[in-house]
C-alpha positions as CSV (number, residue, x, y, z in Angstrom):
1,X,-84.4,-36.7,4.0
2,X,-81.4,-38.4,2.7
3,X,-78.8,-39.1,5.5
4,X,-75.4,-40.8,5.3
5,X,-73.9,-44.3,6.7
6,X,-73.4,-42.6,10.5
7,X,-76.8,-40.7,10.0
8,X,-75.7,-37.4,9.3
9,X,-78.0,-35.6,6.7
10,X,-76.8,-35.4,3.2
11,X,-79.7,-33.7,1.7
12,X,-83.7,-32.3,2.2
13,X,-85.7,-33.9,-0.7
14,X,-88.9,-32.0,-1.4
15,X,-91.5,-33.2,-3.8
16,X,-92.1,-30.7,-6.8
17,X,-89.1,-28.6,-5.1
18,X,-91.6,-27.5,-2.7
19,X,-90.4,-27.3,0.8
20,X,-93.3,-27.0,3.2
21,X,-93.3,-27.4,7.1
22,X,-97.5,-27.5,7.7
23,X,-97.8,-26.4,11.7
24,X,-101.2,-25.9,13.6
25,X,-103.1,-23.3,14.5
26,X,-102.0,-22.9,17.7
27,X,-98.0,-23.1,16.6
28,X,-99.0,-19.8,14.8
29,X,-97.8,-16.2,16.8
30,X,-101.6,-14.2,17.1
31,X,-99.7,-11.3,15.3
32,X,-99.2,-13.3,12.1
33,X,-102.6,-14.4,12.2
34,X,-104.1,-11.1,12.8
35,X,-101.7,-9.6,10.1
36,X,-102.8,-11.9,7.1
37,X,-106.1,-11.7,8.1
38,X,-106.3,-7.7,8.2
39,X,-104.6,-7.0,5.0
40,X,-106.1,-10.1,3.2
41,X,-109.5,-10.4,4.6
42,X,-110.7,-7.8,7.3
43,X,-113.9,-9.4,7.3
44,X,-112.7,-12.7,7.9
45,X,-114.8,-14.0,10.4
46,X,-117.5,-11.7,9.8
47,X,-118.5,-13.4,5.9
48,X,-119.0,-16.7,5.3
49,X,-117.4,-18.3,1.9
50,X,-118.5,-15.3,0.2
51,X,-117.6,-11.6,0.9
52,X,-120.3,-10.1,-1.1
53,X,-119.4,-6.4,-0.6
54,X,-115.6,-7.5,-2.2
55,X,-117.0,-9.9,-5.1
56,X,-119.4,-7.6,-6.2
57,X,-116.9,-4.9,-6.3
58,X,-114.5,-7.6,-8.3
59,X,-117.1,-8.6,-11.3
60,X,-117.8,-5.5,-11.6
61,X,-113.9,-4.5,-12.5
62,X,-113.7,-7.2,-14.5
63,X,-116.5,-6.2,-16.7
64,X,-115.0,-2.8,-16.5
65,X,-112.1,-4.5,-17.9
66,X,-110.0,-4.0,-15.0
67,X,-107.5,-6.4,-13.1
68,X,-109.5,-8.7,-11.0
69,X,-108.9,-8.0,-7.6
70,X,-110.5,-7.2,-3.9
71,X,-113.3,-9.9,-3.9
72,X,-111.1,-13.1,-3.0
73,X,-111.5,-14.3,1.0
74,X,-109.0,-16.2,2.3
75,X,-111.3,-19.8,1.9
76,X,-111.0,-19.0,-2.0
77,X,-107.1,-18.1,-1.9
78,X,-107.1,-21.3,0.3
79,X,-108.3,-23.4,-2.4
80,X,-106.5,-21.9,-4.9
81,X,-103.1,-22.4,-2.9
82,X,-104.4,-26.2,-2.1
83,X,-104.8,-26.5,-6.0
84,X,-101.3,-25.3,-7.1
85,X,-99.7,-27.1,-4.4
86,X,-100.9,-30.2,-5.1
87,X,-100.9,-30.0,-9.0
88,X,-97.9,-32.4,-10.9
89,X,-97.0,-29.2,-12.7
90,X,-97.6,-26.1,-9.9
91,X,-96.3,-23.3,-12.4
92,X,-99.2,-24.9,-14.6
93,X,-101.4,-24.5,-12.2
94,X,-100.3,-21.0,-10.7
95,X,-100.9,-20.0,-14.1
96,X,-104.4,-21.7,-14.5
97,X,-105.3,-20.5,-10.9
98,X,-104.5,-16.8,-11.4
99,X,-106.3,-16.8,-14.9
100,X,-108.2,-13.3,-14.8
101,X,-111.9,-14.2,-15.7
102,X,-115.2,-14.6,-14.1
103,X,-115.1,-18.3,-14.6
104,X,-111.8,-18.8,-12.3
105,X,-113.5,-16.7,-9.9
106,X,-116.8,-18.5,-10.1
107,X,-115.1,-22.2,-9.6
108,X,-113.5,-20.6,-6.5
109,X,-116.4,-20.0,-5.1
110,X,-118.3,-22.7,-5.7
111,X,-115.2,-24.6,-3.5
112,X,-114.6,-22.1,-1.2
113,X,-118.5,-22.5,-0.3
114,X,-117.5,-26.5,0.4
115,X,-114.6,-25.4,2.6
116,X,-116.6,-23.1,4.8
117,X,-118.7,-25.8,5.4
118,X,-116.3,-28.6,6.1
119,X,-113.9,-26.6,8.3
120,X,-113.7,-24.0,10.9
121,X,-112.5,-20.7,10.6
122,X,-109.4,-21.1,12.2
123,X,-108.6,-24.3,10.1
124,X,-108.7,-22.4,7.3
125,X,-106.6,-19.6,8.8
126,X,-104.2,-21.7,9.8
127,X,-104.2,-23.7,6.0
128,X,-104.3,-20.8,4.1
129,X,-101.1,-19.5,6.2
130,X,-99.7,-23.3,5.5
131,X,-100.0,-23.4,1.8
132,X,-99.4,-19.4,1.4
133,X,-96.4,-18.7,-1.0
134,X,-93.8,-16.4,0.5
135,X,-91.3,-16.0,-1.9
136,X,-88.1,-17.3,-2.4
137,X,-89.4,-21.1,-2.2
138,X,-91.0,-20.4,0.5
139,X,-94.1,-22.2,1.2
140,X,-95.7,-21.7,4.1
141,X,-95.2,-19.2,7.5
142,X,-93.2,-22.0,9.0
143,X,-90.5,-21.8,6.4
144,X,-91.2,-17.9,5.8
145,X,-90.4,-17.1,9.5
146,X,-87.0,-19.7,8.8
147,X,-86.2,-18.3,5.2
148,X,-86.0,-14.5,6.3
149,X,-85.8,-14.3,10.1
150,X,-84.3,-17.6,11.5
151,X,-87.0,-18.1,13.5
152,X,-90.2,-20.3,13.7
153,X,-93.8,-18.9,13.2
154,X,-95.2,-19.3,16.9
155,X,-91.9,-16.6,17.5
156,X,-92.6,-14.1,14.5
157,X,-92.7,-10.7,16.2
158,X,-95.4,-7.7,15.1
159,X,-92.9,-6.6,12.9
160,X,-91.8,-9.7,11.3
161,X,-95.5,-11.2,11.1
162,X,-96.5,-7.7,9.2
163,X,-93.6,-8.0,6.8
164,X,-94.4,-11.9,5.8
165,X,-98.5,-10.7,5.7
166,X,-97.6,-8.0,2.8
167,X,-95.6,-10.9,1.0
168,X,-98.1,-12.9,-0.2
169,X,-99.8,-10.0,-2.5
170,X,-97.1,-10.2,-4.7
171,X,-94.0,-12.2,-3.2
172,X,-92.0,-10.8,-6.4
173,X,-92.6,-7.3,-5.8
174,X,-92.0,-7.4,-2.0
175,X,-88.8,-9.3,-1.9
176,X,-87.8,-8.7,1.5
177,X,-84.0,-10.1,0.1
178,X,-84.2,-7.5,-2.8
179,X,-86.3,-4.8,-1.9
180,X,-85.7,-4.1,1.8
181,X,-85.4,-0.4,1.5
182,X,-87.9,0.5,-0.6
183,X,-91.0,-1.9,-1.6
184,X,-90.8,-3.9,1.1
185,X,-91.0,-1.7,4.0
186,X,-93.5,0.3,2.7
187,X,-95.5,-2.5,2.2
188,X,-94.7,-3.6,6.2
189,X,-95.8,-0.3,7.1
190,X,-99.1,-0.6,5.4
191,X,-99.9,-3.6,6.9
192,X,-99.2,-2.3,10.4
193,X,-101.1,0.6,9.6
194,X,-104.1,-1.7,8.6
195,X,-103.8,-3.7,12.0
196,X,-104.3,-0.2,13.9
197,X,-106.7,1.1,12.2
198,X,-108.4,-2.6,13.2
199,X,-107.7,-2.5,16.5
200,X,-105.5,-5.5,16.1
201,X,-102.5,-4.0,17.9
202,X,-102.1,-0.2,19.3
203,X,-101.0,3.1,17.3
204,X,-98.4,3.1,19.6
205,X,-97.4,-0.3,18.8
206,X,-97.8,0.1,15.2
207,X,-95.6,3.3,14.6
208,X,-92.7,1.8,17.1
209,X,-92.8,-1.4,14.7
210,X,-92.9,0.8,12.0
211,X,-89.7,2.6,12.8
212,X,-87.9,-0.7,13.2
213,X,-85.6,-2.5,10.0
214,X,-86.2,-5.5,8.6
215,X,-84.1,-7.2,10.7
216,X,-83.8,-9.9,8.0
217,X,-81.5,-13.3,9.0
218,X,-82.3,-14.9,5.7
219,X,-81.3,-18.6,5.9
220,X,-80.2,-20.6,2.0
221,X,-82.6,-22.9,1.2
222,X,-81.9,-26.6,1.7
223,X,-82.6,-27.6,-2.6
224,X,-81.7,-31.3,-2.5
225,X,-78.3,-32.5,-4.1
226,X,-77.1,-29.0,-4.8
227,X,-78.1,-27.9,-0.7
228,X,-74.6,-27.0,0.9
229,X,-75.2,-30.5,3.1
230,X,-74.5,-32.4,-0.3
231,X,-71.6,-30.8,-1.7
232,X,-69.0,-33.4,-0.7
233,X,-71.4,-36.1,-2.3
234,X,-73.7,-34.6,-4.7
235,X,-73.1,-37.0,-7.2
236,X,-74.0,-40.0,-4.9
237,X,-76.8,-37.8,-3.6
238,X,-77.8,-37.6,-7.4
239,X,-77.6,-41.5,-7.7
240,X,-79.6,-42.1,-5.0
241,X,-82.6,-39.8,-5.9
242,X,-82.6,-41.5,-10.0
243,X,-82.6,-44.7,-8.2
244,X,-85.7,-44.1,-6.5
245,X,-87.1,-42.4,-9.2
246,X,-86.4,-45.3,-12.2
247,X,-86.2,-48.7,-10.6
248,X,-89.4,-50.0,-10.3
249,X,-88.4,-51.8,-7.3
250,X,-88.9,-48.6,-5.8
251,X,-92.1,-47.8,-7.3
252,X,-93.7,-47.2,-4.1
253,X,-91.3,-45.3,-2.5
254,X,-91.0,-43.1,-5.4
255,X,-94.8,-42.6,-4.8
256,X,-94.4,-41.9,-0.7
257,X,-91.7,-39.6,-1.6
258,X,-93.7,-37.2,-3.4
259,X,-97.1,-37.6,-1.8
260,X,-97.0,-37.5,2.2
261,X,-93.5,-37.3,2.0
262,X,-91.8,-37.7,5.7
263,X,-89.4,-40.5,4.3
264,X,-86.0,-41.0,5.9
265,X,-83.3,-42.5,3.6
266,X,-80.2,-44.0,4.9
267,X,-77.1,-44.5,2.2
268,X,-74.1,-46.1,2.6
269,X,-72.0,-42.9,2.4
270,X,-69.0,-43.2,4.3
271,X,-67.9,-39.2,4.9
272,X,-64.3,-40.5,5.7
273,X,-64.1,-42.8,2.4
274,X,-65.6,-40.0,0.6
275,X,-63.2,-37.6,1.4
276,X,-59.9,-39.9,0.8
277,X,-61.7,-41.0,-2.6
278,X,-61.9,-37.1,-3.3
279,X,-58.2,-37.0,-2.2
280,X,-56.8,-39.7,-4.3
281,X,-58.4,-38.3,-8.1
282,X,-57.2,-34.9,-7.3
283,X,-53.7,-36.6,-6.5
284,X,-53.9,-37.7,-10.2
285,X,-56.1,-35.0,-12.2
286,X,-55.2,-33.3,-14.1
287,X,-52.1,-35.4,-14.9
288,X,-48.8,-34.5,-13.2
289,X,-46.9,-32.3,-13.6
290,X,-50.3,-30.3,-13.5
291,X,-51.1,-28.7,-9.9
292,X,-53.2,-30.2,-7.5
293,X,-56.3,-30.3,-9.0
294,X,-57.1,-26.6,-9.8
295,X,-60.2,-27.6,-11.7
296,X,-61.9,-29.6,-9.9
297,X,-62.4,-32.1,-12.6
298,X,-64.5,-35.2,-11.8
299,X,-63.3,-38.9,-12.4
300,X,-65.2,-41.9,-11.0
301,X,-63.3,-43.9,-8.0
302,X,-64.5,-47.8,-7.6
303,X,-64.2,-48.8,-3.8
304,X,-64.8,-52.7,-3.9
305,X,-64.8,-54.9,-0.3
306,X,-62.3,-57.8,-0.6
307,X,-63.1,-59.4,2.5
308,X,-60.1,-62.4,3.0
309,X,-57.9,-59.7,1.3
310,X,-58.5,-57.2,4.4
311,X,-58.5,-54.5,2.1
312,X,-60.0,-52.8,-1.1
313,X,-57.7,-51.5,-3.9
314,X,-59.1,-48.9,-6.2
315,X,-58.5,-50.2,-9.6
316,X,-58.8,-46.5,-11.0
317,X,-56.0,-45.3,-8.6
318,X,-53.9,-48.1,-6.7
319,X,-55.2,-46.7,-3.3
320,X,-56.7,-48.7,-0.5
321,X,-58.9,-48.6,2.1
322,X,-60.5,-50.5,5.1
323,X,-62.1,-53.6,4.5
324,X,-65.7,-53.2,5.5
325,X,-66.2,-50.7,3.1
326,X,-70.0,-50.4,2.1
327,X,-69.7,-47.6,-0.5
328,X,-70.0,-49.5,-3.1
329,X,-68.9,-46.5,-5.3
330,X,-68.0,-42.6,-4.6
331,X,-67.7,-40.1,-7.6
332,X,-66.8,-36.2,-7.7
């Protein structure tokens, strides 16, 4: 997170451009868990890392030459999701990971079997729900249940938690932001369907959420220097990031940044000089007797402290400001 001199946030850096929020088990509302877990994997917590009755029925497709499809539980889309995320190049790895061949499926298993022996079922429930991809950079129920509803996923309703459940198959297909008429609700409905027929929620309950629309409150995605956040400063924003990235002074940082993550980054971004900096090119671009600024073309202002002067001049423009000034530079 980048913030500004006062501690206001400037931008969300995500490593990769993946913005995750991992949250527990418990943090998770039962219908979303239930929901995934009935349209993904019935069986669940019947199988162990192995659903024979759906593997079978996927090798034999294959050899059929059909798609490749039905035999993965959720440990083996776990490891798969773990894999992508985690990979320098994830649309690489998407690709690698959703190869169509025995030999993908075989190397799943063979991890999947690790997994189920390292971590309960519920870990893996609540993993596979934390690595998940959701569409719309959406990684995660956490920022699903932001991204589309406003909400968290410990608040998801059965409605909601059905809708982000039928994402996953294909997060293209079942847009919610694209296809809410259509695709997408059929696809709810299927899901809620599913849950009845499981015993997971009521008929009743079902066909009531059924009837219900999306109800989207889709939120824009925070995308580092080009989130809203950054707009007055995305230039600085832009600085600050190549900084980190190129000067080997910040070698480890760089390296924090895009493992764990979690970093907090304070600049010396001064909103107030920003915004008189701003000001002051679009006084003199284009040059007069031009309008103010219709383009919004950018220039570079220098702001430098002059500390016996009292004041800093802008050699660029002639215009002063405070002395005390710690943005050693703003641009637009």
């Amino acid at each position: 997170m980048l913030l500004d001199r006062t501690g206001k946030v400037l931008a969300y850096y995500y490593p990769r451009g993946i913005d995750r929020v991992p949250v527990t088990y418990s943090k998770i509302a039962p219908v979303m868990r239930n929901a995934i877990v009935a349209i993904e994997d019935s069986r669940f917590y019947q199988h162990g890392a192995i659903d024979f009755r759906g593997t079978v029925r996927a090798l034999v497709n294959n050899f059929q030459h059909k798609s490749v499809q039905g035999g993965s539980t959720l440990a083996q889309q776990y490891v798969k999701n773990v894999e992508i995320l985690s990979a320098s190049n994830p649309q690489q790895a998407f690709a690698t990971a959703t190869a169509q061949n025995v030999g993908r499926k075989i190397r799943e298993l063979r991890m999947a079997v690790q997994v189920e022996h390292t971590m309960s079922k519920d870990q893996i429930l609540a993993g596979y729900l934390n690595a998940a991809f959701f569409g719309n950079q959406s990684y995660g129920v956490e920022v699903a249940a932001e991204r589309y509803f406003s909400t968290t996923a410990d608040k998801l309703t059965l409605a909601q938690a059905a809708t982000l459940a039928g994402i996953v198959e294909n997060p293209t297909a079942y847009d919610p932001l694209v296809n809410e008429h259509n695709l997408t609700i059929t696809r709810r409905n299927t899901v809620l369907a599913r849950m009845a027929q499981l015993h997971d929620v009521s008929t009743a309950d079902a066909a009531a959420a059924e009837k219900q629309p999306l109800g989207l409150k889709p939120t824009i995605p925070q995308s580092g220097c080009t989130s809203r956040s950054a707009k007055y400063a995305a230039y600085i924003c832009d600085y600050v990031i190549a900084v980190i990235h190129h000067d080997a002074a910040y070698k480890q940082v760089w390296s924090r940044l895009n493992g764990s993550g979690g970093l907090t980054v304070t600049t010396t971004l001064d909103r107030k000089d920003q915004k008189a900096a701003n000001h002051a090119v679009s006084q003199i671009l284009p040059a007069p007797p031009s309008s103010f600024n219709p383009g919004h073309n950018a220039d570079t202002e220098v702001l430098i402290q002059l500390a016996r002067a009292g004041f800093a001049r802008s050699p660029s423009t002639g215009r002063t400001a405070p002395a005390g000034t710690r943005t050693p530079s703003t641009t637009r």
